[in-house]
C-alpha positions in Angstrom: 33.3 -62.3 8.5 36.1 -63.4 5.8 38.7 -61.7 5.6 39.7 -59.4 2.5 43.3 -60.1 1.5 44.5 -56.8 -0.3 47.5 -55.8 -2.2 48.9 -52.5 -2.3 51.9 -50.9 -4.4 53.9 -47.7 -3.8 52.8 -48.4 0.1 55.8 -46.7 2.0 54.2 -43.2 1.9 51.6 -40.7 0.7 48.2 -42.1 -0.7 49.7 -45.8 -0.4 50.7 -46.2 3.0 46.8 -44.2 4.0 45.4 -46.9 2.3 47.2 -49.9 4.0 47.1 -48.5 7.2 43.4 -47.5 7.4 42.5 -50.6 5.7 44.6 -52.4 8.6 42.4 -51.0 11.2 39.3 -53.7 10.5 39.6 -57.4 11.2 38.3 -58.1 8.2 41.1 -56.6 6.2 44.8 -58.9 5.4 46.9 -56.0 3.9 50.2 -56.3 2.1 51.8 -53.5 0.9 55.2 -53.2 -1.3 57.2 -50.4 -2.3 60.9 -49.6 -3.1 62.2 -47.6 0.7 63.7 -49.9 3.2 61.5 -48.9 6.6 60.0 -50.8 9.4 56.3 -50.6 9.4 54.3 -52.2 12.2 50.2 -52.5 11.4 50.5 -54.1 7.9 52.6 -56.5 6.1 55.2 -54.5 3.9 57.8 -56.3 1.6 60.5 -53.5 0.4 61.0 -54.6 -3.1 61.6 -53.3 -6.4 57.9 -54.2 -8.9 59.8 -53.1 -12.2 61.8 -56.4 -12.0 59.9 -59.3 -12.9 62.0 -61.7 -10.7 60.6 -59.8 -7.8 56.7 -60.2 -8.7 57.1 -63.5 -8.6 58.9 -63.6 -5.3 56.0 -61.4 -4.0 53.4 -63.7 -5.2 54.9 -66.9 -3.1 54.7 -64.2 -0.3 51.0 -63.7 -0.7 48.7 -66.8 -0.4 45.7 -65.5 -1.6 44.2 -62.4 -3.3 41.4 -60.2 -3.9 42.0 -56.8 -3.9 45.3 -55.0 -6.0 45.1 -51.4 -5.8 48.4 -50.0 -8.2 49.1 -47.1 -6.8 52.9 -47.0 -7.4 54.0 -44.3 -9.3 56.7 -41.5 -10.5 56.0 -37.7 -11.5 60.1 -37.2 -11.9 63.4 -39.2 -12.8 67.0 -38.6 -12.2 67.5 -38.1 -16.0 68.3 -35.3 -17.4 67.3 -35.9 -21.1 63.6 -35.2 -22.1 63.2 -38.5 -24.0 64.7 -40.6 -20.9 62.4 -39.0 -18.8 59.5 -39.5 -20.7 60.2 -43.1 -21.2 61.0 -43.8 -17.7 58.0 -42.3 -16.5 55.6 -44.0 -19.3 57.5 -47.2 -18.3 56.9 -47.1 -14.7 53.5 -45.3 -14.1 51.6 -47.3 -17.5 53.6 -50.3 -17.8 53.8 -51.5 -14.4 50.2 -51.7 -13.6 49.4 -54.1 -16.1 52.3 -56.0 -15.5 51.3 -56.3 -11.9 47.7 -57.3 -12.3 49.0 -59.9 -15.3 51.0 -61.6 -12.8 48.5 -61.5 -10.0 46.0 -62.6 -12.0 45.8 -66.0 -10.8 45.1 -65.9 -7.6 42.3 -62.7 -8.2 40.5 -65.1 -10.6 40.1 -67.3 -7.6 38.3 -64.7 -5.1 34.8 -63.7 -4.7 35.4 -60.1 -4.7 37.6 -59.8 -7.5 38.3 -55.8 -8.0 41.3 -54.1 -9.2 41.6 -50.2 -8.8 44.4 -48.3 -10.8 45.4 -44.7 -9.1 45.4 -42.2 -11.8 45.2 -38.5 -11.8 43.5 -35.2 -12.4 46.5 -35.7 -15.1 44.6 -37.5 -17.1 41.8 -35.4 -18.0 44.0 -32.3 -18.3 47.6 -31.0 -19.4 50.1 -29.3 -16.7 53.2 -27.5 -17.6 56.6 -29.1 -18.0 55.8 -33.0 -17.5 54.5 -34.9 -20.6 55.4 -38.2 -19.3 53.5 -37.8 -16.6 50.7 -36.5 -18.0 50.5 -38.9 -20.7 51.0 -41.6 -18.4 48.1 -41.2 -16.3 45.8 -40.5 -19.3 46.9 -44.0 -21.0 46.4 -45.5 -17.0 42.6 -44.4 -17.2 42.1 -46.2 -20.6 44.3 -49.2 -19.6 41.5 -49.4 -16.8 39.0 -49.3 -19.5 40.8 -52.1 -21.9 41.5 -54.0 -18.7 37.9 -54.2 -17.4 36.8 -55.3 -20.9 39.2 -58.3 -21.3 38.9 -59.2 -17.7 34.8 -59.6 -17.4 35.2 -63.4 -18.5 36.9 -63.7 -15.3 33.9 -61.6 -13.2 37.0 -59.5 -12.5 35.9 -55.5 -11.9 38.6 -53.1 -12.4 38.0 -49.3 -12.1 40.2 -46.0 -11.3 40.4 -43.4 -9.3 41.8 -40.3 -9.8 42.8 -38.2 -7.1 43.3 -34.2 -7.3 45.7 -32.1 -5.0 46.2 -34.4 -2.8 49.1 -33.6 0.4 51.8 -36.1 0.0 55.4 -36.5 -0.7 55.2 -35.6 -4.5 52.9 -32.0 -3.7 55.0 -31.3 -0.6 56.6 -28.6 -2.2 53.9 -27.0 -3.9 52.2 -27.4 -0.4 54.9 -25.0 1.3 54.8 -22.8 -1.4 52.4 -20.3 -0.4 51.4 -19.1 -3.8 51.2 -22.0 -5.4 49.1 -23.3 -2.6 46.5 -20.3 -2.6 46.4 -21.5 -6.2 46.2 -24.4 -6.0 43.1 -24.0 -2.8 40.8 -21.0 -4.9 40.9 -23.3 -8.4 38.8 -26.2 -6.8 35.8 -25.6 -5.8 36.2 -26.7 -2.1 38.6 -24.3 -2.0 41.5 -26.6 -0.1 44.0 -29.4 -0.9 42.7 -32.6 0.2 44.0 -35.4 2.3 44.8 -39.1 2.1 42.3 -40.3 3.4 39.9 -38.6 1.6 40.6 -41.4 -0.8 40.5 -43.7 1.6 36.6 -44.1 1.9 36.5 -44.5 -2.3 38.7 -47.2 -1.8 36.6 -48.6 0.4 33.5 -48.8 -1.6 35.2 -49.6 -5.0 36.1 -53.4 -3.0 33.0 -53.3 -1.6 29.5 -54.8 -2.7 27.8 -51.7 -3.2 30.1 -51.1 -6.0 29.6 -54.4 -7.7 28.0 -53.0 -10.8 30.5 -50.7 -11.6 33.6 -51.7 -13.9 36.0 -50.0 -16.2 35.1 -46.3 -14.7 37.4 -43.6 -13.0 36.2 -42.1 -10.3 37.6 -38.2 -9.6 38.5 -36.7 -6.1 39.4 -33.4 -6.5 37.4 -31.1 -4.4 35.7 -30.2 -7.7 38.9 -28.9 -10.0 38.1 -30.9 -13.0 34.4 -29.2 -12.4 35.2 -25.5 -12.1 35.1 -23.3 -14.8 34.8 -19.5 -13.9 
């Protein structure tokens, strides 16, 4: 079987580093992940490197010989800054930005596979507002019409690009809501499975957006969030 060779950002933790390493697990897979913290990982090929600075995309490119697969999944939810507009713009910069300046310049060596899929990581963000972070909000609700605009201009290339966007997921950036044990209840009774999910309950969309039996699909987000977005009463 031919291998898959996949490209992964924001792969040192959280949703990211699920995906690398479960995708590691099958011969069939060649994963390469990147994200900005210095740590040793074993079972798949990480590069620690900064993908905001241009000079760095191209050093990752020589770095990868071939491509099929790029799942941006990088993103930010806060900044250091401590002004509103800086914050904003930081945030739009990184989580919007990024993601087509990533697939731009792997673009190349996608148009050369067979399987040719790009999947954007968005957010329950982008259907609906939450308190006290408009960047991030606004971000991911520009990411799931990038996807859109994306798979449009890319179908003279055959190239599929599509979105998921994943609920309360346990990671890093819901850690402390997690602890929190009323924001968690909360959080638990408004979806409809009534629990925070897990990594690697993305994991298995993942799988079938690169797969064949998605090969009809293009320029759709796909939601995974135990059935919040669903719920009304």
């Amino acid at each position: 079987m031919e291998k898959k060779y996949v490209l992964v950002t924001g792969a040192s933790k959280g949703i990211g580093r699920e995906i690398c390493e479960n995708l590691s697990k099958f011969k069939n897979f060649q994963v390469y992940g990147v994200g900005r913290s210095k740590i040793k990982i074993n079972n798949f090929n990480y590069f620690a490197l900064d993908i905001s600075k241009q000079n760095n995309l191209k050093l990752l490119s020589k770095k990868i010989p071939k491509l099929d697969v790029l799942i941006n999944n990088a993103g930010i939810a806060r900044t250091k800054y401590k002004s509103k507009i800086k914050n904003f713009s930081k945030i739009i910069d990184f989580n919007l930005k990024i993601p087509y300046i990533v697939s731009d310049s792997f673009l190349d060596k996608i148009k050369k596979s067979e399987i040719k899929s790009i999947i954007n990581i968005c957010s329950i963000n982008a259907y609906q507002a939450f308190p006290e972070n408009p960047g991030y909000v606004a971000s991911k609700g520009g990411l799931r019409m990038l996807t859109k605009s994306m798979a449009l201009d890319y179908r003279k290339y055959q190239i599929r690009v599509n979105s998921v966007s994943p609920g309360y997921i346990l990671t890093d950036m819901t850690i402390n809501s997690y602890k929190n044990k009323k924001k968690y209840k909360e959080r638990s009774n408004r979806t409809i499975l009534q629990r925070w999910g897990k990594t690697t309950d993305i994991v298995g969309v993942i799988k079938f957006l690169i797969s064949q039996d998605s090969s009809y699909i293009t320029g759709e987000d796909i939601v995974v969030d135990g059935g919040w977005i669903a719920k009304g009463l």
